[in-house]
VOROBA-806525 format. One line per field, with one value per residue: residue in one letter; x, y, z of N, C-alpha, C in turn. Coordinates in steps of 0.05 Angstrom, whole numbers, plus 5000, padded with zeros to 4 digits. Example, Ala and Ser with C-alpha at 12.3 -4.5 7.8 and 13.67 -1.06 7.14 Angstrom:
residues 2
residu	A S
n.east	5264 5257
n.north	4886 4955
n.up	5156 5142
ca.east	5246 5273
ca.north	4910 4979
ca.up	5156 5143
c.east	5264 5258
c.north	4934 5001
c.up	5156 5157
This chain:
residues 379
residu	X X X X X X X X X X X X X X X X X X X X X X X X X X X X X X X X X X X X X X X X X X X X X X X X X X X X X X X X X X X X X X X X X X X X X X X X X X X X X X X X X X X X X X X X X X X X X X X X X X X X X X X X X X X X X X X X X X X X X X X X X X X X X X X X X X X X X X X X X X X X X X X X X X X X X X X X X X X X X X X X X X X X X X X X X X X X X X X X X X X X X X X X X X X X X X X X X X X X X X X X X X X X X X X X X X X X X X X X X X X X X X X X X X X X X X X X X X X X X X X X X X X X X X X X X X X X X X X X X X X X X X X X X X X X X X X X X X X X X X X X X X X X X X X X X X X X X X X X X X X X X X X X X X X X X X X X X X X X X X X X X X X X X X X X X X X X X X X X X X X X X X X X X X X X X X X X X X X X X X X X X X X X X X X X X X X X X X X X X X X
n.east	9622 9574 9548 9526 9475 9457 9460 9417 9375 9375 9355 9308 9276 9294 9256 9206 9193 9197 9167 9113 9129 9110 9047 9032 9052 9035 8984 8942 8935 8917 8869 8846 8831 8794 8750 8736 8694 8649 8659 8651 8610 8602 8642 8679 8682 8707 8754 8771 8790 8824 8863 8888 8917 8950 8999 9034 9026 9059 9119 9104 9101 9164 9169 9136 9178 9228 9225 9211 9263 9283 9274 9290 9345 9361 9335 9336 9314 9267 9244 9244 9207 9155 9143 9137 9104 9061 9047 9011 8972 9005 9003 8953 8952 8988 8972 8917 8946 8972 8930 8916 8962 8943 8890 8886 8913 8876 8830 8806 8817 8772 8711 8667 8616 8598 8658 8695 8667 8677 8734 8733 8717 8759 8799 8782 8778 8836 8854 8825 8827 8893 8894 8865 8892 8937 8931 8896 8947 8978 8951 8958 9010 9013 8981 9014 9041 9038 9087 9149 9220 9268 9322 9364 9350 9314 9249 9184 9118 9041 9000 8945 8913 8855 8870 8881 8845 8818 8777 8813 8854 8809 8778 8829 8845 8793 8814 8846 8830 8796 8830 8860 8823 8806 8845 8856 8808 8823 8864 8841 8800 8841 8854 8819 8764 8697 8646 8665 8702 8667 8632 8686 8697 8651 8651 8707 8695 8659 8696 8733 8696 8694 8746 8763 8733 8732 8797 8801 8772 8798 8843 8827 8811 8859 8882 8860 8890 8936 9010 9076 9139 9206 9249 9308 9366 9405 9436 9432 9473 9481 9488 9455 9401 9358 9342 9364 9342 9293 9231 9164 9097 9052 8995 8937 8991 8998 8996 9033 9083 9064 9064 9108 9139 9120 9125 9106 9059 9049 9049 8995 8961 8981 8955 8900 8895 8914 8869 8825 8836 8847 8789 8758 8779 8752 8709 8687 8697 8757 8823 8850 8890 8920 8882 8891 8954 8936 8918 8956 8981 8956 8960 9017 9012 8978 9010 9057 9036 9030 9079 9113 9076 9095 9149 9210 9197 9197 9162 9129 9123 9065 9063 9113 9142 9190 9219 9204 9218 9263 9278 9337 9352 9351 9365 9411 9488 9538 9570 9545 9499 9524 9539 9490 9474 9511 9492 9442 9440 9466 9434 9377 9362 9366 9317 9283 9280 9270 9229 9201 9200 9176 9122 9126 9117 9073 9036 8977 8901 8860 8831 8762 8765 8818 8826 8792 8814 8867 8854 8872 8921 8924 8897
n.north	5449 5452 5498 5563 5571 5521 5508 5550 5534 5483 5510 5530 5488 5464 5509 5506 5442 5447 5478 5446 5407 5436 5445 5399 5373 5407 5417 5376 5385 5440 5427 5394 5428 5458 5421 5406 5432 5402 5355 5334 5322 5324 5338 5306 5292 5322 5332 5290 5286 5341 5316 5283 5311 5338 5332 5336 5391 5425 5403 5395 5453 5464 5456 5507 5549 5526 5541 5591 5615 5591 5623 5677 5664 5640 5671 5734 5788 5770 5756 5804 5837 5794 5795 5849 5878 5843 5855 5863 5824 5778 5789 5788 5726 5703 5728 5689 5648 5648 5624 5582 5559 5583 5558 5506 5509 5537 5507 5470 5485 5500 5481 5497 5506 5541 5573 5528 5521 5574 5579 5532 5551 5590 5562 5542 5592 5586 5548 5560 5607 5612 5564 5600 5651 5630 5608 5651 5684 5654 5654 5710 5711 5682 5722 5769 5817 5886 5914 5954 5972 6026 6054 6046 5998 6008 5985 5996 5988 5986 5965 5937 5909 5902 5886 5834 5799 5791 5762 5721 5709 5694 5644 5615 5610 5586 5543 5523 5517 5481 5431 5427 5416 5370 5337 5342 5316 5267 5249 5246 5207 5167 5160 5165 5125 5110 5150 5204 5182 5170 5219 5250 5234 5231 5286 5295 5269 5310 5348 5340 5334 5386 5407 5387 5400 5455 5461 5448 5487 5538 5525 5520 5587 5607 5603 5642 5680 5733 5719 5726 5733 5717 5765 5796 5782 5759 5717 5655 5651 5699 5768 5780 5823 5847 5887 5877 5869 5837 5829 5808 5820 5774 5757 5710 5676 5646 5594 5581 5546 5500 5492 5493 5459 5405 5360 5377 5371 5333 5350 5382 5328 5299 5324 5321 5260 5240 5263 5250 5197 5199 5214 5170 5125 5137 5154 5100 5076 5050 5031 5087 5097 5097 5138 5186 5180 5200 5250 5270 5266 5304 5348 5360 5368 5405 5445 5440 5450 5499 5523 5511 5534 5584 5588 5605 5654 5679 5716 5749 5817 5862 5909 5940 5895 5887 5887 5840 5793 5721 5659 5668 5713 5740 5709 5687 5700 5662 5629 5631 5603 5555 5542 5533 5489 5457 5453 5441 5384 5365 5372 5369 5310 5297 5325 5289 5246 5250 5262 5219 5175 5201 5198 5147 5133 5147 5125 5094 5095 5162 5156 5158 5122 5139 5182 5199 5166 5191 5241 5306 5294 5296 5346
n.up	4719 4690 4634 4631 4607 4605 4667 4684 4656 4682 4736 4715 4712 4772 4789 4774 4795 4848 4861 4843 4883 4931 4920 4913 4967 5013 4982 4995 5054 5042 5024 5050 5097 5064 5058 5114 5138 5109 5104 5160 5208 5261 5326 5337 5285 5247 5286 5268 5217 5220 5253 5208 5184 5220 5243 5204 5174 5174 5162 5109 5090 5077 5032 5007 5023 5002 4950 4953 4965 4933 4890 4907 4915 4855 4813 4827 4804 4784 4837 4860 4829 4833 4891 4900 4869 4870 4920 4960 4961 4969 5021 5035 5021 5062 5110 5116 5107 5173 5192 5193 5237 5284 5283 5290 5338 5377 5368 5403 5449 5486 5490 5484 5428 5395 5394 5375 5327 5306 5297 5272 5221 5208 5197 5146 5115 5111 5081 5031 5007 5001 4962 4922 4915 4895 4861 4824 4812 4785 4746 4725 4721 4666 4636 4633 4676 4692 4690 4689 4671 4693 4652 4689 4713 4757 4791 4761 4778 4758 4772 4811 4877 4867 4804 4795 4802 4749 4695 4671 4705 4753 4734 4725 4778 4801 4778 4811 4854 4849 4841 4880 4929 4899 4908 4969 4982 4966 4999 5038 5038 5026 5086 5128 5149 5144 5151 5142 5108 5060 5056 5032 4989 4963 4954 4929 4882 4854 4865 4817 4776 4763 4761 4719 4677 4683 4678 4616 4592 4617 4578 4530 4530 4545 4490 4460 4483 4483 4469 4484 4451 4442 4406 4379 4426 4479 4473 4510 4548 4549 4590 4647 4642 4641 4606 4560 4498 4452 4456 4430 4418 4413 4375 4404 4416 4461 4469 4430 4439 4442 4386 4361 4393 4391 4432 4484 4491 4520 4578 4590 4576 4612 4659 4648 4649 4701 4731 4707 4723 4776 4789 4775 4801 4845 4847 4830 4892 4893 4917 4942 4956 4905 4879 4901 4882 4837 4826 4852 4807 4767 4791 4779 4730 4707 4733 4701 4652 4649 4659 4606 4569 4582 4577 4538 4581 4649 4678 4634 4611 4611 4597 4594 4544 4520 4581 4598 4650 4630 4624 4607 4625 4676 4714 4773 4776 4742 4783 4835 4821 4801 4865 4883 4866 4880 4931 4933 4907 4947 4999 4981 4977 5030 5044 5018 5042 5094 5097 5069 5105 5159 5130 5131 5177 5197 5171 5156 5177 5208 5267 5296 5351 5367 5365 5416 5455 5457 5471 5493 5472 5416 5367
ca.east	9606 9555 9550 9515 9464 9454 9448 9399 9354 9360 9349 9279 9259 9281 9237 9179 9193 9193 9127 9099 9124 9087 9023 9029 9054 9016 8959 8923 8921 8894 8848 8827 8812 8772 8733 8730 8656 8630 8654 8654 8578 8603 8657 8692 8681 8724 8767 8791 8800 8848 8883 8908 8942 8965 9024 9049 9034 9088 9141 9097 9102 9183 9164 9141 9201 9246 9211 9211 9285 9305 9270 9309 9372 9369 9319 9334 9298 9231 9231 9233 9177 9132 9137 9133 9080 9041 9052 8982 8962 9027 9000 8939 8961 9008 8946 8907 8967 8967 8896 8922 8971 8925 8867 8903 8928 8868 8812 8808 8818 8755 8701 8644 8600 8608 8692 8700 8655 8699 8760 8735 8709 8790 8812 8766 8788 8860 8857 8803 8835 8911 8889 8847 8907 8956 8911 8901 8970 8989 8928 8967 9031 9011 8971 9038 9045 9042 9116 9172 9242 9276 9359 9378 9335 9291 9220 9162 9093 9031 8982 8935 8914 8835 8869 8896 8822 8808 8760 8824 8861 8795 8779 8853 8838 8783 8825 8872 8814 8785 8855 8864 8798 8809 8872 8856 8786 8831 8878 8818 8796 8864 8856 8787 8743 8668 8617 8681 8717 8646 8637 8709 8699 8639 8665 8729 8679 8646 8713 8752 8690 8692 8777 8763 8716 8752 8825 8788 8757 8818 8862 8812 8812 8884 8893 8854 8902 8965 9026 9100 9166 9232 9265 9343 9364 9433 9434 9426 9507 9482 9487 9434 9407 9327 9330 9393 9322 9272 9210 9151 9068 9044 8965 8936 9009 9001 9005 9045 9103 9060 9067 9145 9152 9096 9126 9100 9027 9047 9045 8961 8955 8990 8938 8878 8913 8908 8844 8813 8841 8835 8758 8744 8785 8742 8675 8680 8703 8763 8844 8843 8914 8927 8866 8911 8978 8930 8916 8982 8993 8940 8976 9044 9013 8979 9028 9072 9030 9032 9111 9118 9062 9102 9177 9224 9195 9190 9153 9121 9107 9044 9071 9135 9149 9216 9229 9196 9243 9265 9304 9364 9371 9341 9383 9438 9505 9548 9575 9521 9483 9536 9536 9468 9464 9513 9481 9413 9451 9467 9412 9346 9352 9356 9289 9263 9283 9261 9194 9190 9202 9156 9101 9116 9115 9048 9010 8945 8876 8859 8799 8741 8778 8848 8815 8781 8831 8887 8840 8890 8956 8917 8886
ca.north	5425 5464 5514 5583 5563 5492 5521 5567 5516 5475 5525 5538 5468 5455 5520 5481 5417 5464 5495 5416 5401 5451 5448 5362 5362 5423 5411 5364 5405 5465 5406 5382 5455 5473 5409 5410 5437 5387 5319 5335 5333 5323 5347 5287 5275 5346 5329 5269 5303 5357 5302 5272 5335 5361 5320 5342 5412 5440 5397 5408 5478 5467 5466 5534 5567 5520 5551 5623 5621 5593 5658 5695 5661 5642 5694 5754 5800 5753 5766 5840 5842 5788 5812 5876 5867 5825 5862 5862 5800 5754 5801 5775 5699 5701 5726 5666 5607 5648 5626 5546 5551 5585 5547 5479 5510 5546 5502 5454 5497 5504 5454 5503 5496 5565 5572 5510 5528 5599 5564 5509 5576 5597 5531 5537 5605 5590 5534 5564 5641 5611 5556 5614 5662 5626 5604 5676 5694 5637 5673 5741 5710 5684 5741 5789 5830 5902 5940 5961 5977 6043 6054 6037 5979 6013 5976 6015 5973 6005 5946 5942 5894 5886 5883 5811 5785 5795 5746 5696 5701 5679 5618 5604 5607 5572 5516 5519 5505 5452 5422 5428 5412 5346 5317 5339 5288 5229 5248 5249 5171 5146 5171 5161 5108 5113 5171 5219 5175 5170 5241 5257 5213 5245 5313 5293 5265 5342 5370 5317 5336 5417 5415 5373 5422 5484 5467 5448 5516 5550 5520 5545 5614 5605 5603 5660 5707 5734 5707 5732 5714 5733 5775 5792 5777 5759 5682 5632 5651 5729 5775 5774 5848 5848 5905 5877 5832 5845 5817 5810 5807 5759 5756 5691 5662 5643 5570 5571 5531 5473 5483 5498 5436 5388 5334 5391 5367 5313 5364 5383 5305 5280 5330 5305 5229 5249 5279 5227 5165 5197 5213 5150 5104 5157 5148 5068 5074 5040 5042 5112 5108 5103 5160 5204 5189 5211 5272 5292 5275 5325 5372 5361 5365 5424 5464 5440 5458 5532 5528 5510 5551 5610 5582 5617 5677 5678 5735 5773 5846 5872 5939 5941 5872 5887 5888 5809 5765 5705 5647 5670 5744 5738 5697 5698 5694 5631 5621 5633 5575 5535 5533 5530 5470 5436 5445 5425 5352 5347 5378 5354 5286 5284 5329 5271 5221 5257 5260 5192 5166 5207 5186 5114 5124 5162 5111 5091 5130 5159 5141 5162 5115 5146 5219 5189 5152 5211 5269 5311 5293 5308 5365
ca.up	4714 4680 4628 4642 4597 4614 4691 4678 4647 4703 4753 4714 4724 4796 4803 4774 4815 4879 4859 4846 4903 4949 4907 4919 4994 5019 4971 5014 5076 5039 5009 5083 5103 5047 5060 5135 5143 5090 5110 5194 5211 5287 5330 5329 5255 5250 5294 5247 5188 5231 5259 5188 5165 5235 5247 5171 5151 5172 5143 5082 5082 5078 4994 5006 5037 4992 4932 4956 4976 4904 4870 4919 4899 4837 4806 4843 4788 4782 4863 4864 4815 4841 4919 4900 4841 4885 4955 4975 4950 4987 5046 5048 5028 5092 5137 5105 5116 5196 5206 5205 5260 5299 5287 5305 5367 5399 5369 5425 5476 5493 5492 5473 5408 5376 5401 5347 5304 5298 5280 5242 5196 5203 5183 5118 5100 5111 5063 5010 5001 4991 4945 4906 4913 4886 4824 4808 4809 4759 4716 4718 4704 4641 4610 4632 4692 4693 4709 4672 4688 4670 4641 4710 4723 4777 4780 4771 4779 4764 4782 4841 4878 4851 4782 4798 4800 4724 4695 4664 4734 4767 4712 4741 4817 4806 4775 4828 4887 4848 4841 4917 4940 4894 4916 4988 4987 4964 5020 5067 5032 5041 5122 5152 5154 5157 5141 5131 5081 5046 5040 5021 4962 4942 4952 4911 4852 4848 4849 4797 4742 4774 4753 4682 4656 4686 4658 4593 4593 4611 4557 4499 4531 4536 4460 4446 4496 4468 4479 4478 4442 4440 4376 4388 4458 4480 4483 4523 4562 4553 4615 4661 4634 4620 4584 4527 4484 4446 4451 4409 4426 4388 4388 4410 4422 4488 4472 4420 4447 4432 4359 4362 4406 4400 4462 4517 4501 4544 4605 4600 4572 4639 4677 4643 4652 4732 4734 4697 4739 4813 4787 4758 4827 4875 4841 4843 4918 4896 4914 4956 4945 4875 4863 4911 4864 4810 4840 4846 4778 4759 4798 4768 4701 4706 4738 4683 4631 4656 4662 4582 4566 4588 4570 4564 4604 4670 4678 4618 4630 4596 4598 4569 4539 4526 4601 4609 4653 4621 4632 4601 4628 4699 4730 4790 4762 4738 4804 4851 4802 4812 4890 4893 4850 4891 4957 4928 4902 4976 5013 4972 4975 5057 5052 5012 5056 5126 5087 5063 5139 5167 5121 5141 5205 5194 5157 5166 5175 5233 5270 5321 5380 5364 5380 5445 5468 5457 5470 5501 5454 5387 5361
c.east	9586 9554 9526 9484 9442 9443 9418 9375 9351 9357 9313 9259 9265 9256 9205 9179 9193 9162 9112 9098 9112 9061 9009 9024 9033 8990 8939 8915 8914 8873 8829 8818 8788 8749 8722 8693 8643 8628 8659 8631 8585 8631 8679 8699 8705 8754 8791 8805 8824 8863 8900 8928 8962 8986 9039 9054 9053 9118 9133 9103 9134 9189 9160 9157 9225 9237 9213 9243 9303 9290 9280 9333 9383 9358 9312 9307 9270 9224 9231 9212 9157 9120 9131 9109 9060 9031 9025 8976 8981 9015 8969 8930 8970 8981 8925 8917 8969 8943 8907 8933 8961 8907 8869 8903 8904 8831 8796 8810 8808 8736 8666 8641 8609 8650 8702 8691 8673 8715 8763 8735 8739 8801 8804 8777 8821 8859 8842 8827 8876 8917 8881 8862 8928 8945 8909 8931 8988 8980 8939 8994 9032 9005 8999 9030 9049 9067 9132 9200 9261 9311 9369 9368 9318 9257 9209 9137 9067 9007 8970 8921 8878 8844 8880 8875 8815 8790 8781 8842 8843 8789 8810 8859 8819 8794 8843 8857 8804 8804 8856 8845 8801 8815 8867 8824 8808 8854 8855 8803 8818 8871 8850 8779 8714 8654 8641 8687 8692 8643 8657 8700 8679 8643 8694 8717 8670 8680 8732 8739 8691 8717 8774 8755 8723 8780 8818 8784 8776 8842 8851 8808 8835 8897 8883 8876 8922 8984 9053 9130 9185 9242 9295 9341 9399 9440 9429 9452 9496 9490 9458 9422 9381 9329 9346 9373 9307 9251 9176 9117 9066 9014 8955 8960 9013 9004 9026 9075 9097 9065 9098 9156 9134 9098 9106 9071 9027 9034 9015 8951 8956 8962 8918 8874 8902 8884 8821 8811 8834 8799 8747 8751 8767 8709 8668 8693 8727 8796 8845 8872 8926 8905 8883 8935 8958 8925 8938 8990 8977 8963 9000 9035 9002 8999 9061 9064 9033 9069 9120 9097 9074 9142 9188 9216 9181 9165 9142 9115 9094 9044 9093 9144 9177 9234 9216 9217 9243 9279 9336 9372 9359 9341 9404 9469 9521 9552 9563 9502 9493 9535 9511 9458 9479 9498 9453 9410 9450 9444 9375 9341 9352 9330 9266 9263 9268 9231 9182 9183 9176 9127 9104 9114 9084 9027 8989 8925 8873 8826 8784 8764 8803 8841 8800 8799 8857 8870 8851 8925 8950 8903 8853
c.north	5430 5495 5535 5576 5545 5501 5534 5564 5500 5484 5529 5504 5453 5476 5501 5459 5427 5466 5460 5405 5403 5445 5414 5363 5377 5425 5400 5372 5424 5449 5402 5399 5454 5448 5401 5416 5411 5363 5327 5341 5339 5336 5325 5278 5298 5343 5295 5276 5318 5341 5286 5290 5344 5353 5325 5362 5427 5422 5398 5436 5483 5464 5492 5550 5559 5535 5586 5629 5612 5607 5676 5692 5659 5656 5717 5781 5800 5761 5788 5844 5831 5798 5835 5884 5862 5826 5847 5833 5779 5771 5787 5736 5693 5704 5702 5640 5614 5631 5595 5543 5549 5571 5521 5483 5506 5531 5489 5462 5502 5487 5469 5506 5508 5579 5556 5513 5556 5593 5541 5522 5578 5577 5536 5560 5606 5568 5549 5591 5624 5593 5573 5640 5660 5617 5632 5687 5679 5654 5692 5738 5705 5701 5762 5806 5865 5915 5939 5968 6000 6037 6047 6011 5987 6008 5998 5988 5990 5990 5961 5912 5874 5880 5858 5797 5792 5765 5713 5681 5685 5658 5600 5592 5589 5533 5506 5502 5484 5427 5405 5412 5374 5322 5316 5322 5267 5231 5237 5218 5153 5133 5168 5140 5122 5129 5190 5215 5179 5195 5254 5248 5229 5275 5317 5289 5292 5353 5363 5329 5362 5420 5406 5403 5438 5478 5458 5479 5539 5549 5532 5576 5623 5610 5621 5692 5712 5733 5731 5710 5731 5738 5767 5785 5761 5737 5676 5638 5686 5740 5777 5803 5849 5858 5905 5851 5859 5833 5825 5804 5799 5744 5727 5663 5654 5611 5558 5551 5501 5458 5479 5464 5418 5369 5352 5392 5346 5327 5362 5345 5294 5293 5320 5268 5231 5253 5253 5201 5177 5209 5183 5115 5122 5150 5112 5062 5050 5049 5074 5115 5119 5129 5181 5210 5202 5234 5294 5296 5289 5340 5380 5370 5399 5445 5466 5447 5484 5537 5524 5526 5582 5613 5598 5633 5666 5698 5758 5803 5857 5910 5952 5913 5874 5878 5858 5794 5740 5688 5661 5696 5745 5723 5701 5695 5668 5615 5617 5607 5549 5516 5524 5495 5441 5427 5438 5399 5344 5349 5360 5330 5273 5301 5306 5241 5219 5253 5241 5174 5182 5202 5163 5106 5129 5146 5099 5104 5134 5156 5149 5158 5123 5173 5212 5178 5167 5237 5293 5309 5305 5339 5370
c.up	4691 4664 4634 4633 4611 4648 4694 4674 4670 4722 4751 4719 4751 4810 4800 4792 4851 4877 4861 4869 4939 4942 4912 4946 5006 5009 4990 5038 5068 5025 5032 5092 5095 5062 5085 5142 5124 5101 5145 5199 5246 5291 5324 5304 5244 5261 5282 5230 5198 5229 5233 5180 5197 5243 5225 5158 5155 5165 5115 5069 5076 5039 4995 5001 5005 4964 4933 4955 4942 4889 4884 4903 4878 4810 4814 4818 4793 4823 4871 4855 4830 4872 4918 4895 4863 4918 4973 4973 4960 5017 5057 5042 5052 5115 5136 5118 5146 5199 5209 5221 5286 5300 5294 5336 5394 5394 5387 5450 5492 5481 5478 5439 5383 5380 5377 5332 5286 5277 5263 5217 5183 5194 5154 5093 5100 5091 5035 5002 4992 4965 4921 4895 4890 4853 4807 4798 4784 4734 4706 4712 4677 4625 4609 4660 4683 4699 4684 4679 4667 4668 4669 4731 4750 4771 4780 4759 4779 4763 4807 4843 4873 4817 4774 4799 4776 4717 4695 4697 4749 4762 4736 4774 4818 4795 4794 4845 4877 4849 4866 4927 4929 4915 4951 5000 4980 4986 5041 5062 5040 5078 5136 5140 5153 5138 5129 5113 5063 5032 5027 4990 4945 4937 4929 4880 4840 4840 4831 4772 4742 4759 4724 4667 4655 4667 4629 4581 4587 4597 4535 4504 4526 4509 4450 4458 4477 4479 4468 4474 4436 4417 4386 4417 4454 4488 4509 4544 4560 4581 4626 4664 4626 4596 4550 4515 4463 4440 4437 4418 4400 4401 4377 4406 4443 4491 4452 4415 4440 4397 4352 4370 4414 4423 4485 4512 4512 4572 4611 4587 4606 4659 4669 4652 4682 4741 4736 4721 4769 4811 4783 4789 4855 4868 4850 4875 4921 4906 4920 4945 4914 4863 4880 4897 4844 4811 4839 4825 4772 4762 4777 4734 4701 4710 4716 4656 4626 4655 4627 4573 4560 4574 4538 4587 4632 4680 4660 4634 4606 4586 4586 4560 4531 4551 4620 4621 4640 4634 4630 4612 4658 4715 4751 4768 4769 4763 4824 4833 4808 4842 4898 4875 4867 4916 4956 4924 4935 4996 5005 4975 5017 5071 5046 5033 5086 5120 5085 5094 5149 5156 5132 5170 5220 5191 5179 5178 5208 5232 5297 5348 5381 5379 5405 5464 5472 5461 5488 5491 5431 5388 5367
C-alpha cells in the first residue's frame, strides 16, 4: 500500500497524535490533581472535583499504553534508549501515576480529617511529578540524549538521573505543568458549578498567562541551543542501521526546520492560538467548553511544535551524533509497518468511538447533591 518511506513518515506522526492524545485525554486528570487542594476548600468541594475525572482516567490512560506500545513496535531502537536512558526517571513517573489508583480507592475509606487529607496530598503529587516529568524529558530530547552505540549496536548510556533536571529540561517541565494545570481548570469549569467552578477559572487564568510566557521563553532559548542535521545517510527506503549517517551539530540549529520549511510555524502559532482563546473565554467566565477545546489546542500545538522542531530525529544523542535515531533508520521493518498500520485503520477508530460514547453518556457537571445523594457509589 505504502512505500518504506512513506510508512515511516506516517508512523512518526501517528506517534505524535498518540502523544497528543495522552497529553489531551489524560491532561485534565493530571490537571484536576494538581489543582485538587486549591479549588476544594471542603471535603465535599474535593470530593467533586475527584468525581469528574474518576469515571474516565483510566480509559484515558489507554493513550498512554497505546503510545508506549507503538515505540515498542514501531521504534524498537528509540525504546531501548529511552527506557533504558530514562530508567530512573519512568521509575519514578510509574510510582507517581500509582499514587492515583490508590488515592481514588482508599481516600474515602475512612471518614477522618487527616486520612483524606493524606491522599488528597497523593492525588496532588501523582498529578504534579508526571506532568513535570514528562516536560523534562521532552527538554532532554531536544537538546540530545547522552549514549552511543558501538560496531555491534550495543547501547552504552552514560547519563544519570539528576542530569535530566538541567536548567532547559526544567523551563520544559515547567511548561508542561502549566499546560496541564491549564487545560485541567477548564475541565474543572466545564464540570462544577459554584465556588469550585469559580476557582478553577481563576486558577486556569494564572496558569493560561504562567504557559504564554513560559513557551515564549522557551522558544527564544530554544534558538540559541544547537541543533542537529543529517549529512550522508541512506535515504528515506535505507536500512534501519543508526550507525550507516552522518550527522552534523549545527550551533543554534535547533529550530532551524522553520527556516527550511516555513508552514511548521503554524505548530507554536496554533499553541499560542489555544493559549490565547482558553485564557481570554476563562477570564470573561465565558463558554467553559470552547476555553477547554482551546486548551487542547494548546496542547496539540505545543507538542507539535517539539515534534518538527526535532524532525527528522527522533532521538538526537549528544554524545555521538552519528548514532541519533531518526525517522528513516530507526524504524521496524517494511512489513511489521505494514501490519501495524492496518490494525491501527481498524482498531483506532472503535477507541474513538468507545470514547466519544462514554463522554456523552458522562456529560454534565457534577454537583454537591450528586455526592450526597450517591455517597457510597462515588468516590
Amino acid at each position: 500500500m505504502f512505500d518504506y518511506g512513506t510508512l515511516r513518515l506516517l508512523w512518526w506522526a501517528v506517534l505524535g497524535v498518540l502523544l497528543i492524545g495522552f497529553a489531551v485525554m489524560d491532561g485534565f486528570d493530571l490537571g484536576t490533581a494538581i489543582l485538587l487542594p486549591f479549588v476544594g476548600r471542603s471535603d465535599i468541594e474535593r470530593r467533586v472535583a475527584i468525581n469528574t475525572i474518576g469515571p474516565v482516567w483510566e480509559g484515558n490512560q489507554v493513550w498512554l499504553i497505546l503510545g508506549a506500545g507503538a515505540i515498542f513496535a514501531a521504534w524498537p531502537p528509540l525504546y531501548a534508549v529511552a527506557f533504558s536512558g530514562f530508567y530512573l526517571a519512568m521509575l519514578l513517573l510509574l510510582c507517581a501515576l500509582i499514587l492515583r489508583p490508590v488515592g481514588f480507592k482508599f481516600r474515602s475509606k475512612l471518614e477522618s480529617r487527616a486520612w483524606r487529607t493524606l491522599w488528597d496530598a497523593a492525588l496532588f503529587v501523582g498529578g504534579l511529578v508526571p506532568a513535570l516529568v514528562f516536560g523534562v524529558a521532552f527538554g532532554n530530547v531536544l537538546q540530545g540524549v547522552p549514549f552511543r552505540f558501538d560496531d555491534n549496536l550495543r547501547l552504552s548510556y552514560t547519563g544519570g538521573l539528576l542530569d535530566l533536571f538541567n536548567p532547559f529540561a526544567l523551563l520544559c517541565g515547567l511548561v508542561s505543568v502549566a499546560m496541564i494545570t491549564q487545560h485541567g481548570a477548564n475541565w474543572l469549569a466545564c464540570k462544577t458549578e459554584g465556588a469550585v467552578r469559580a476557582r478553577a477559572r481563576r486558577a486556569g487564568v494564572v496558569a493560561g498567562v504562567a504557559l504564554l510566557g513560559l513557551f515564549l521563553a522557551g522558544g527564544v532559548w530554544a534558538g540559541l541551543l544547537d541543533g542537529y542535521a543529517l549529512g550522508r545517510f541512506g535515504g528515506v527506503d535505507g536500512p534501519s542501521n543508526p550507525l550507516a549517517k552522518e550527522v552534523l551539530r549545527v550551533p543554534g540549529g535547533l529550530l532551524a526546520n522553520y527556516t527550511v520549511h516555513p508552514w511548521m510555524i503554524a505548530a507554536p502559532l496554533l499553541a499560542v492560538l489555544g493559549i490565547v482563546v482558553a485564557l481570554r473565554l476563562t477570564r470573561r467566565a465565558q463558554r467553559p467548553v470552547l476555553a477547554f477545546l482551546g486548551s487542547g489546542l494548546a496542547i496539540a500545538g505545543v507538542i507539535t511544535t517539539a515534534g518538527f522542531s526535532l524532525f527528522p530525529f527522533l532521538l538526537p544523542s549528544s554524545l555521538d551524533p552519528a548514532a541519533s535515531l531518526t525517522v528513516w533508520d530507526a524504524s521496524s521493518s517494511h512489513t511489521t509497518l505494514r501490519i501495524m498500520t492496518a490494525a491501527t485503520a481498524l482498531l483506532l477508530p472503535v477507541v474513538l468511538a468507545y470514547t466519544a460514547w462514554v463522554y456523552r453518556v458522562l456529560r454534565g457537571p457534577v454537583t454537591e447533591a450528586d455526592i450526597a445523594r450517591d455517597t457510597r457509589t462515588v468516590y
